[in-house]
N, C-alpha and C positions, 0 to 999 in steps of 0.2 A: 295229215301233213299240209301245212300254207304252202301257196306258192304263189308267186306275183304275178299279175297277168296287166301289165298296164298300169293302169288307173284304180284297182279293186286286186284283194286275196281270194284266191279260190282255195276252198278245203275238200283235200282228197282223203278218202277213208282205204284200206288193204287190210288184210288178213295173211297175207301171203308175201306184203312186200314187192310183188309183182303185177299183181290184179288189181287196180285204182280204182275208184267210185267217186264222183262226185258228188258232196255234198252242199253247199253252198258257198254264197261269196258273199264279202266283205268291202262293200263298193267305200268310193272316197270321198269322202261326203263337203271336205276343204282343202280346195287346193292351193299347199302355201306356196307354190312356186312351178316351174317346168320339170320333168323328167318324171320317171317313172318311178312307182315305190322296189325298193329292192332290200334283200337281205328278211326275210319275214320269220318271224318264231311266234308260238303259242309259249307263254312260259305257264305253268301251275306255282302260285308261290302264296306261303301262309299269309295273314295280315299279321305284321308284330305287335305279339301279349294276346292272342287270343289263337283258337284253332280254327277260325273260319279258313278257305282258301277261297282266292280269285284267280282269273287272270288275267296274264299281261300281255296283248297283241303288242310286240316291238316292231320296227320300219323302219329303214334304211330312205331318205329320199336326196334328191341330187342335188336341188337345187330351194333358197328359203329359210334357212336355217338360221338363228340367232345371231351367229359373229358370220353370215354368210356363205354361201355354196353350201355345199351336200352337210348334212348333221342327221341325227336319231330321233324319232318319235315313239311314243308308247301310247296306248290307250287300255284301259281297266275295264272287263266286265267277267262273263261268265261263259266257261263252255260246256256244251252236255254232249259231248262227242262228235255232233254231226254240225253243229251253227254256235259263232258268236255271238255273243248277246252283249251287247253294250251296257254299262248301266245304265246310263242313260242319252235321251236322245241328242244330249249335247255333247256325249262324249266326243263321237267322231267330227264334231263339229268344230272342236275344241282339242286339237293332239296337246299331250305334255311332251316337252323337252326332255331328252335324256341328259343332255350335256349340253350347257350353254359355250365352251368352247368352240373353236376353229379346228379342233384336231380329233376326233370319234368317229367314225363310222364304221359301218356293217358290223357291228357285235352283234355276236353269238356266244349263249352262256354252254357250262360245260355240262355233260352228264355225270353222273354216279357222283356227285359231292352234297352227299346226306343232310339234309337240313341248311343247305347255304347255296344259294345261286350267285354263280363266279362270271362273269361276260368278261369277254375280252375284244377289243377292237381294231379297228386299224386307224394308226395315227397317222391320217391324211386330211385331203380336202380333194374335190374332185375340182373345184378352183382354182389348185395349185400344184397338183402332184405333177405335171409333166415338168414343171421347174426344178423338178429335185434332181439333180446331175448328181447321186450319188453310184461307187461300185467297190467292189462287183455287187452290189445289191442294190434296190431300188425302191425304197418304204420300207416300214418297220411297223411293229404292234404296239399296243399301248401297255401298261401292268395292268393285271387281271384287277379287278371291282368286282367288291360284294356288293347286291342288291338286295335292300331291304324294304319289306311293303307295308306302309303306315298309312294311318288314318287320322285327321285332324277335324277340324271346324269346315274347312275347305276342301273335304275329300279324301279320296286314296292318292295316293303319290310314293314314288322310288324315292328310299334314302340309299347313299352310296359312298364308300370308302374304297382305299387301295387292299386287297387281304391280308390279315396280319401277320404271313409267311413271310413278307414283304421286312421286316422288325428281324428276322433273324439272320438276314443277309448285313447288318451293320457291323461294322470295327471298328467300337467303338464311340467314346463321345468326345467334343470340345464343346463344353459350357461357359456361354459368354455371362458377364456380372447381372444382375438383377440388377434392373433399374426400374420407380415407380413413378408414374407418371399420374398425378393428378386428375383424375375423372371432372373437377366442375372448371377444370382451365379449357378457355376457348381454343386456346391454339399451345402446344408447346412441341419445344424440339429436345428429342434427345440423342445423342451417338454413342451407339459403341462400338468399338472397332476391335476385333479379329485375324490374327494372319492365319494363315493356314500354308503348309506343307505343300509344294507346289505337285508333290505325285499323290494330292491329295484331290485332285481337279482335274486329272487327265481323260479320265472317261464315264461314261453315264451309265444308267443302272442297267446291268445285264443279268440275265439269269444264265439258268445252263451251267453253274461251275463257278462260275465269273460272282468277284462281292461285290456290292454295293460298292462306288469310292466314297462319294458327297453325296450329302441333303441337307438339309435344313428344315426342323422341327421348332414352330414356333407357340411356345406356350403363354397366353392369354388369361391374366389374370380377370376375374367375374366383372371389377370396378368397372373395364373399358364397357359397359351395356350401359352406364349412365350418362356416357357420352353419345351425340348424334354421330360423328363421320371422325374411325381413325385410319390415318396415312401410315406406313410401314414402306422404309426404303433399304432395298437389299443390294450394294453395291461391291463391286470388284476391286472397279475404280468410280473416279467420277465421273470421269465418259460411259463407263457399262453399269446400269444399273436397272433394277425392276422395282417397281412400285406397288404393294398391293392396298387395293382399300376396300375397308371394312363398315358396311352402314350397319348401324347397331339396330334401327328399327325395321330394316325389311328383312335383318336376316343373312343379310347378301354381302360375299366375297369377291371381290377382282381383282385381276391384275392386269398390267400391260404386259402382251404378249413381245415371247424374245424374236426377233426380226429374223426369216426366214433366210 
């Protein structure tokens, strides 16, 4: 069992669930920031297309994280019951991001789901959470993420989606036109425009009973990778709007976060 002590994990070994043994610790080798590491799992999880297994030290820390305040770290190696073993010496030197977002922390994946590791988080920030004047409650979780462990040119790394239980809570589609946009044009604008049912918009995705109201599934024809940088603007009005962009060579997705 991890448990956080500071600066470093200590791993306790039992038999009994009551009697602990110490086995070693898992000191911090880069400190991205203040606070202490929190929220710790060993996870076992296959590499995808092959039967090797690793694993995945996760970390919760408070402070340092990519869009700022508290976020998730992971680090990849091996455990033989009593010690971590890194793969290498640059792992801990070097954490991966779980979630380049402002809103993940403390996930913990679930037991007994056979061949799929499910995390679930809490959508906060420790930045920002006394801000939230909500009630009678006070924070909320995120939708459960499958984690998937891959291997590239560049290493092991977590790939990650929403679960696809998630697809059976919809009612329904509205299919906006197909429009084609050019891959060798430097710049073009296209609109489509949408209404939608206003008790179509009233509240966000809940489980428990509760369907899905809205989303928005956006399908990407292959052409857009022969462009450098595509913009996508998702608007209500023209006062509310989200922006995401797409860089076709690093791979990489954003958007502007909705204002707290």
């Amino acid at each position: 069992m991890p448990v956080v002590s500071g600066q470093e994990v200590d791993l306790f070994t039992s038999t009994n669930l009551k009697d602990w043994t110490f086995q070693s610790a898992i000191k911090r080798a880069h400190d991205v920031g203040n606070g202490v590491w929190e929220c710790p799992e060993l996870i076992p999880m296959k590499v995808k297309g092959t039967n090797k297994t690793k694993w995945v030290l996760s970390l919760s820390v408070q402070q340092g994280a990519p869009a700022g305040g508290s976020g998730m770290q992971y680090f990849i190696g091996n455990f033989d019951g009593k010690k971590f073993i890194p793969d290498s010496d640059e792992t801990m030197k070097n954490p991966q991001w779980l979630d380049f977002g402002e809103d993940f922390y403390a996930g913990v994946t679930f037991g007994e789901t056979p061949g799929r590791t499910i995390m679930l988080g809490w959508m906060s920030n420790w930045n920002y959470v006394g801000e939230q004047k909500t009630t009678p409650w006070h924070g909320e979780m995120t939708l459960p993420r499958e984690l998937t462990l891959v291997r590239d040119n560049s290493g092991y790394s977590l790939k990650q989606a929403p679960v696809k239980e998630v697809n059976q809570l919809s009612q329904g589609e509205t299919a906006l036109d197909v429009r084609k946009i050019h891959a060798r044009a430097q710049s073009e604008k296209r609109s489509i425009s949408k209404t939608f049912p206003a008790r179509s918009i009233k509240s966000a995705l809940i489980f428990h009973g509760r369907k899905i109201k809205h989303r928005i599934v956006l399908a990407l024809n292959s052409e857009l990778r022969k462009t450098v940088r595509n913009t996508l603007q998702l608007a209500m009005t023209q006062a509310a709007s989200r922006f995401i962009l797409i860089e076709q060579k690093t791979a990489n997705r954003s958007q502007d976060r909705i204002p707290r």
